[in-house]
C-alpha positions in Angstrom: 78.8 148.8 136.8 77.8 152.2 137.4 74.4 151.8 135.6 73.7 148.6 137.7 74.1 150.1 140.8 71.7 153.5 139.5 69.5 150.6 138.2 69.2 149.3 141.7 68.9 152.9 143.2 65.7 153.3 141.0 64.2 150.1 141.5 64.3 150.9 145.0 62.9 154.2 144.7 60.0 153.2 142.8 60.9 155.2 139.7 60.2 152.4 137.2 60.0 155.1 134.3 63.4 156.2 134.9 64.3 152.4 135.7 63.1 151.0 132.1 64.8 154.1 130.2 65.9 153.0 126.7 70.1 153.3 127.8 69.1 151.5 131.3 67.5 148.4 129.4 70.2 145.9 129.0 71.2 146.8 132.8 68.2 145.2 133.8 67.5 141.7 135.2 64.1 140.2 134.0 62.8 140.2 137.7 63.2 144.3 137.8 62.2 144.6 134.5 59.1 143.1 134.4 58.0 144.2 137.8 58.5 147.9 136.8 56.1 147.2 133.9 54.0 145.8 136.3 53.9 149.1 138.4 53.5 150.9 135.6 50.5 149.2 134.8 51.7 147.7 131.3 50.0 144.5 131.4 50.8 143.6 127.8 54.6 143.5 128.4 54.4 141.7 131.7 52.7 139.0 130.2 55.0 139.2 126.9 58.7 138.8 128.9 59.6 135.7 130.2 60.9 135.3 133.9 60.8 132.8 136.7 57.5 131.8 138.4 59.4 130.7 141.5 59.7 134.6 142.1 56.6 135.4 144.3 56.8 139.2 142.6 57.1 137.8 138.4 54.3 135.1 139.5 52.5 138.2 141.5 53.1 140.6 138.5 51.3 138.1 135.7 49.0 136.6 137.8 47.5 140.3 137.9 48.6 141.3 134.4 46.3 138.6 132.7 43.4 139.1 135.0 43.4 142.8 134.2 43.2 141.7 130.8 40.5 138.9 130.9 42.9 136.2 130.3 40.8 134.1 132.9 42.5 130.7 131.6 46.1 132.0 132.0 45.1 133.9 135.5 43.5 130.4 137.0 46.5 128.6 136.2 48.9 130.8 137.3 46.5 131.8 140.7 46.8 127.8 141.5 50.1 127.6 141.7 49.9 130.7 144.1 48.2 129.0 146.3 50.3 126.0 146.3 53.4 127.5 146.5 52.7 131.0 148.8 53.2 130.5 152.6 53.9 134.4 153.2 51.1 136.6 155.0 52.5 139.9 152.8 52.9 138.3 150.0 49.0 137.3 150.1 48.2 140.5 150.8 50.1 141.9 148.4 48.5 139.8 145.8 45.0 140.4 147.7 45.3 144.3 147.0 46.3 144.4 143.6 43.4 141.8 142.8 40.8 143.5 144.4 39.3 145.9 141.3 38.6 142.5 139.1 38.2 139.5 141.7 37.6 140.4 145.3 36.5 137.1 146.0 39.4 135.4 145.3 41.1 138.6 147.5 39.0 137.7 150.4 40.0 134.0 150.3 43.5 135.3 150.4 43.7 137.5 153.6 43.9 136.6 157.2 41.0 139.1 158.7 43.2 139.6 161.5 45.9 141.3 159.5 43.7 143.4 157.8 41.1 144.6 159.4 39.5 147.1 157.7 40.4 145.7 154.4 38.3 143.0 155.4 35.3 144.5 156.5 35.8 146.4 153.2 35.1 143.0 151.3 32.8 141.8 153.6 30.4 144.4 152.0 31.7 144.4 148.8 30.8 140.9 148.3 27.0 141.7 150.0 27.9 139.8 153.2 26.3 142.9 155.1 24.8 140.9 158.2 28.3 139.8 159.1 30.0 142.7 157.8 28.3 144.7 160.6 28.9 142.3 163.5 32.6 142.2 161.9 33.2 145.9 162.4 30.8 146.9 165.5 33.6 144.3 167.0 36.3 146.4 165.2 34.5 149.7 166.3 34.6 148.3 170.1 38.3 147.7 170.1 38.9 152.0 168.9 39.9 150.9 165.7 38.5 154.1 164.2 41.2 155.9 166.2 44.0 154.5 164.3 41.8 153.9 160.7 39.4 156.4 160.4 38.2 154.5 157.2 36.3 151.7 159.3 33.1 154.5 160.0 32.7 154.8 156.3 32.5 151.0 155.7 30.2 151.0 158.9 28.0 153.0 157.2 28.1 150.9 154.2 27.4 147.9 156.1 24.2 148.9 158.2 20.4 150.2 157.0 20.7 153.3 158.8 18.7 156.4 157.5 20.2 159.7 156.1 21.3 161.2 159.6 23.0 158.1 160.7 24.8 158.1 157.7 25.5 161.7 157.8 26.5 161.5 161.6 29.4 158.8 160.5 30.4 161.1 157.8 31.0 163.8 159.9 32.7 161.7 162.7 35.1 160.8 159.5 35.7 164.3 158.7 36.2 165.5 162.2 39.4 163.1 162.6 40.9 165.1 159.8 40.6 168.2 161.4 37.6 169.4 159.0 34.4 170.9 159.9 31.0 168.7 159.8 28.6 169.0 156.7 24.5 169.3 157.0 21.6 167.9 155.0 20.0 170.5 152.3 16.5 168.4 152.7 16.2 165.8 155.5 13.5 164.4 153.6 15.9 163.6 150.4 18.6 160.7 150.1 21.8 161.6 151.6 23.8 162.1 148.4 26.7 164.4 146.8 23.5 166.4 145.8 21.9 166.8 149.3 24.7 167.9 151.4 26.0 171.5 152.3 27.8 173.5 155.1 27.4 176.1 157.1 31.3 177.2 157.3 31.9 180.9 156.9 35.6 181.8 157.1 36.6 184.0 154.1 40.4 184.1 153.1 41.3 187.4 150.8 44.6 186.8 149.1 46.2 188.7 145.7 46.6 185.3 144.0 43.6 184.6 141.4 43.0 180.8 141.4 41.3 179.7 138.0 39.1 176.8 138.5 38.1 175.1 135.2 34.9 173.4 135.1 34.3 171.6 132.0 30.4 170.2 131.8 28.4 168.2 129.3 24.6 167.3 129.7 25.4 168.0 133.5 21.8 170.1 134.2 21.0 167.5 137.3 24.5 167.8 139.1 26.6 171.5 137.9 24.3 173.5 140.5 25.6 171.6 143.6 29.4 172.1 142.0 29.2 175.7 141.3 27.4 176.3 144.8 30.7 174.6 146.1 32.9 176.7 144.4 30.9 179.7 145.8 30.9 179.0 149.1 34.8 178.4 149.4 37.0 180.2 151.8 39.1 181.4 149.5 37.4 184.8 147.9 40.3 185.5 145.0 39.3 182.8 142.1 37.3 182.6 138.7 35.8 180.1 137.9 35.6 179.1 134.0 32.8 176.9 132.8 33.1 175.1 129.0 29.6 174.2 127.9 30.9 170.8 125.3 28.0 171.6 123.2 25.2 170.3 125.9 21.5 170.1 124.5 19.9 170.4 127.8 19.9 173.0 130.2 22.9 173.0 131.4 24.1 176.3 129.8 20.8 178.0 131.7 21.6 177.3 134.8 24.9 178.0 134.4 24.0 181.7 133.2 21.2 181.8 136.3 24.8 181.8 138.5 26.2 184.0 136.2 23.5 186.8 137.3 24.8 186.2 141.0 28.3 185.9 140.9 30.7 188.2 138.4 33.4 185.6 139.2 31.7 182.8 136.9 32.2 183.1 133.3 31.2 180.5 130.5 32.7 179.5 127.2 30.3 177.7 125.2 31.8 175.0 122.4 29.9 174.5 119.2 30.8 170.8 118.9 31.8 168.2 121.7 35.4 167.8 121.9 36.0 166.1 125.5 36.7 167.0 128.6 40.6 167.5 128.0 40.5 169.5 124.7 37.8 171.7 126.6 40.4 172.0 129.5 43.0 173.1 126.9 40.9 175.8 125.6 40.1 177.3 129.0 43.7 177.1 130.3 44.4 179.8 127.7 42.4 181.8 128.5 42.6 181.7 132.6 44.1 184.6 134.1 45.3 183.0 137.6 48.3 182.4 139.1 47.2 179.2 140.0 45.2 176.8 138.2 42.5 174.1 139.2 40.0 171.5 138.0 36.3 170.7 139.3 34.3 168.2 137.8 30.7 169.1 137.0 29.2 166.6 139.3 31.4 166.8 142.3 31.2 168.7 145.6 33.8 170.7 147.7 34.6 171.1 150.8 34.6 175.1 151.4 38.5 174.8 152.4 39.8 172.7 149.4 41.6 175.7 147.6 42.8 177.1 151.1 43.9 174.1 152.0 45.6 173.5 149.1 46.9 176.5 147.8 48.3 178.0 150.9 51.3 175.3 151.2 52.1 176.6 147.4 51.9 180.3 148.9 54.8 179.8 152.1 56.6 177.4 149.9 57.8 178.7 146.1 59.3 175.2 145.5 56.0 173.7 145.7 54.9 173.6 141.8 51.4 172.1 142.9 49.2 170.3 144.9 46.7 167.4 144.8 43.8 166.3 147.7 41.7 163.4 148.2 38.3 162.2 147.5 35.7 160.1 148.8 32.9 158.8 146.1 29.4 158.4 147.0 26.6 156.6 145.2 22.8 157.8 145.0 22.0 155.6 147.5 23.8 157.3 150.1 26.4 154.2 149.5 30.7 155.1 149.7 32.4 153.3 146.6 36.2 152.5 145.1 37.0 150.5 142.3 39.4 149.0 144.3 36.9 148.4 147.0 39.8 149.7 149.8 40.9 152.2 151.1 37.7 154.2 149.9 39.7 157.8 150.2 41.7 158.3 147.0 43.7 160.5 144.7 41.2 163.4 143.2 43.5 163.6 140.0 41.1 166.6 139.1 41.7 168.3 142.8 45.5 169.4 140.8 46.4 172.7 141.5 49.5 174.2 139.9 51.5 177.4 139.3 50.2 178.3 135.9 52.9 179.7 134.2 55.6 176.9 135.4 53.8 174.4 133.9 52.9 175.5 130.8 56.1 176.4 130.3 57.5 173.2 131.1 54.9 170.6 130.8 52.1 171.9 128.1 48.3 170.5 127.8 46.6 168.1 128.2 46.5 165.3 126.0 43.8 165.1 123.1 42.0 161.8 123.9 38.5 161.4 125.3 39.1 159.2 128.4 42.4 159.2 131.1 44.2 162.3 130.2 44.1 163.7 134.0 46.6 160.4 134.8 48.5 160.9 132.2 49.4 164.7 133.0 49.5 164.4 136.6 52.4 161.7 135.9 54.1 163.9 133.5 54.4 166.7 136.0 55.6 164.7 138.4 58.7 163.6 136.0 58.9 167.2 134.4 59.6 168.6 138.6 60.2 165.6 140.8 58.0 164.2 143.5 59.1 166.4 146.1 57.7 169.4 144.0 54.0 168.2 144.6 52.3 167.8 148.1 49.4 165.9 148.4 47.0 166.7 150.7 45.5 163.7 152.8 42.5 164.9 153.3 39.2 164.2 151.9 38.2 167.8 150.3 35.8 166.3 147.9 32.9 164.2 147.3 32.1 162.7 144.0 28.7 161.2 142.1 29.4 157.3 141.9 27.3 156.5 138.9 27.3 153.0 136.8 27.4 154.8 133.6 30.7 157.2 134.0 33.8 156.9 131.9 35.5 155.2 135.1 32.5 152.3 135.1 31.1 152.0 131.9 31.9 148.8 129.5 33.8 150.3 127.0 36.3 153.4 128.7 36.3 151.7 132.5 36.7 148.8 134.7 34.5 145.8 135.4 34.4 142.0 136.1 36.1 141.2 132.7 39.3 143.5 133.2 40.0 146.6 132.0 38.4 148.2 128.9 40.9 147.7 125.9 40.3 151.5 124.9 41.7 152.5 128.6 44.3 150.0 129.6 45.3 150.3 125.5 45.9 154.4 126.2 47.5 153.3 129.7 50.0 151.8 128.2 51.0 153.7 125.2 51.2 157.3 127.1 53.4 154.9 129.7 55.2 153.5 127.0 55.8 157.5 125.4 57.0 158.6 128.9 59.8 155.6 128.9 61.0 156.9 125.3 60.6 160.4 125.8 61.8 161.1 129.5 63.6 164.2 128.2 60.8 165.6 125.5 57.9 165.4 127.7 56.3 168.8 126.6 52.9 168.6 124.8 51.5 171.0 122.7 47.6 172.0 122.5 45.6 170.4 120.4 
């Protein structure tokens, strides 16, 4: 009885790793169980158990399971029924949401544009139906939705051909709601793009706590320069910065040396072979020196608060272990992107900022695979200290380089029409799967 009612306590909670523990198992009703897997992201055993279509959430669950997995005969069938069955406005968007990174057609037949709004206007451009798209949301814009979803400005700008200022200008209306302060154009003549923005921001934080930003970089001679002038122009003075060359054969490892000669707080390690992005993460967190410890991807831009803002909570409050911010991505084209098409600001797992020595301590490295090892630690440290221990930061500190050919986008490590690649959703679910078995043995060890 007593495990029931914990079983129930999870389940509400949201803690579906805790919920599908091996001794919590046979506690379980097929309707929790599988839609725990489901939240987890473990398609594969979704699909597997058997449970009761007439549940909106088990049809919901494998509906989106098989789709994610390019089961389009399975998904069609089951997607029919849906729609014969499903009366409830939630329960469509529900459905809508989850099926917007792999059919956002069939997501925009779903939803009512008066229940959500911006949503809408989201698909309205995803889908290239930009004419109507902008009447949609100059409508919005008339009726001050931007006061209560800042988001609409960005889709705006999405949804018009306006040149580099205009898009700029909605930006920086966007950033203003959150309290930040506005950005400016490097070259008005050049695309608006991660590459061609700056700020004129001068406020300078001195504090006795080193931050160690690791900066791990591979063939990145077009984009490190605009990520290492963000680092350099943050308001918070105390940090080094650690670069790890992965063995680049272009000039990456110049210019990193030409920023060398101008700030002391830049150093470089330089690998011999390529060995990833998380193994080079591993080697530098040895050798940081901080306190605190953060990530920067090689292509992305900062917003010169992003470690004030994120390390001061950790600095007035010693329960704090670590924080996390948000991120916008931008394309080349001066175009904002998601996978999931809405809401455009997400969860910059690389933004993590940790007490060093805690987490090492407790939680290890990171793991020694090429693709999705940022997920799979940020998860573990939230198990290792609980929730409450990390505070995100709503905010939109960073902007990131939306290219077609990343590890999120590409065929074989990302996301596309087909589903999820196998090599990603197959790694999903096994470090998932390992954090179910292993909820008290979660250390890892470098590699």
């Amino acid at each position: 009885m007593l495990k029931k009612i914990v079983a129930s306590w999870y389940f509400r909670r949201n803690e579906f790793v805790k919920l599908l523990a091996p001794d919590m198992q046979n506690k379980l009703t097929p309707h929790k169980k599988i839609w725990a897997y489901y939240k987890l992201g473990i398609y594969s055993k979704v699909i597997e158990l058997k449970g009761d279509l007439e549940d909106w959430r088990i049809l919901l669950a494998k509906i989106v399971s098989h789709t994610a997995l390019g089961n389009k005969k399975d998904a069609k069938l089951l997607y029919e029924k849906w729609i014969m069955k499903s009366s409830n406005k939630q329960h469509n968007i529900l459905l809508a949401k989850d099926l917007l990174p792999y059919i956002p057609q069939k997501s925009f037949e779903l939803l009512d544009p008066k229940d959500e709004p911006v949503l809408y206007s989201a698909l309205l451009v995803r889908l290239n139906h930009l004419p109507e798209a902008k009447k949609y949301i100059e409508q919005l814009l008339k009726q001050k939705v931007q006061k209560k979803n800042f988001e609409i400005l960005l889709h705006y700008s999405n949804a018009i051909n306006c040149d580099n200022y205009a898009k700029l200008k909605l930006f920086n209306e966007y950033l203003v709601e959150f309290g930040l302060h506005k950005l400016q154009m490097k070259d008005n003549n050049l695309p608006y793009s991660v590459a061609n923005i700056t700020s004129d921001y001068r406020k300078m934080i001195q504090r006795d706590e080193l931050i160690s930003i690791i900066m791990t970089a591979y063939n990145s001679e077009q984009t490190i320069a605009i990520a290492i002038e963000s680092i350099l122009k943050q308001s918070y003075l105390n940090f080094e910065l650690i670069i790890v060359d992965d063995a680049s054969d272009d000039d990456t490892l110049m210019i990193i040396q030409k920023y060398m000669d101008i700030d002391s707080r830049i150093k470089v390690m330089q690998l011999k072979e390529n060995i990833g992005t998380y193994r080079a993460r591993n080697i530098a967190l040895k050798e940081a020196k901080g306190e605190f410890v953060t990530f920067h991807d090689s292509d992305d831009y900062s917003l010169p608060v992003k470690l004030e803002n994120q390390v001061l909570p950790l600095l007035k409050d010693i329960k704090l272990i670590a924080s996390v911010s948000n991120w916008i991505r931008l394309s080349t084209n001066g175009m904002y992107y998601a996978r999931s098409v809405y809401p455009l600001l997400r969860l910059n797992h690389s933004s993590l900022l940790f007490r060093k020595k805690k987490v090492i301590e407790k939680v290890g490295y990171f793991d020694n695979v090429r693709t999705g090892a940022d997920s799979e630690f940020f998860t573990r440290l939230i198990l290792v200290f609980n929730r409450k221990a990390i505070i995100r930061i709503k905010q939109p500190l960073s902007l990131g380089s939306h290219r077609e050919n990343s590890l999120m986008t590409a065929k074989d490590t990302g996301y596309n029409e087909a589903g999820i690649s196998s090599q990603r959703q197959e790694y999903w679910e096994k470090w998932n799967t390992w954090h179910i078995k292993n909820q008290n043995k979660l250390y890892k060890e470098q590699k």
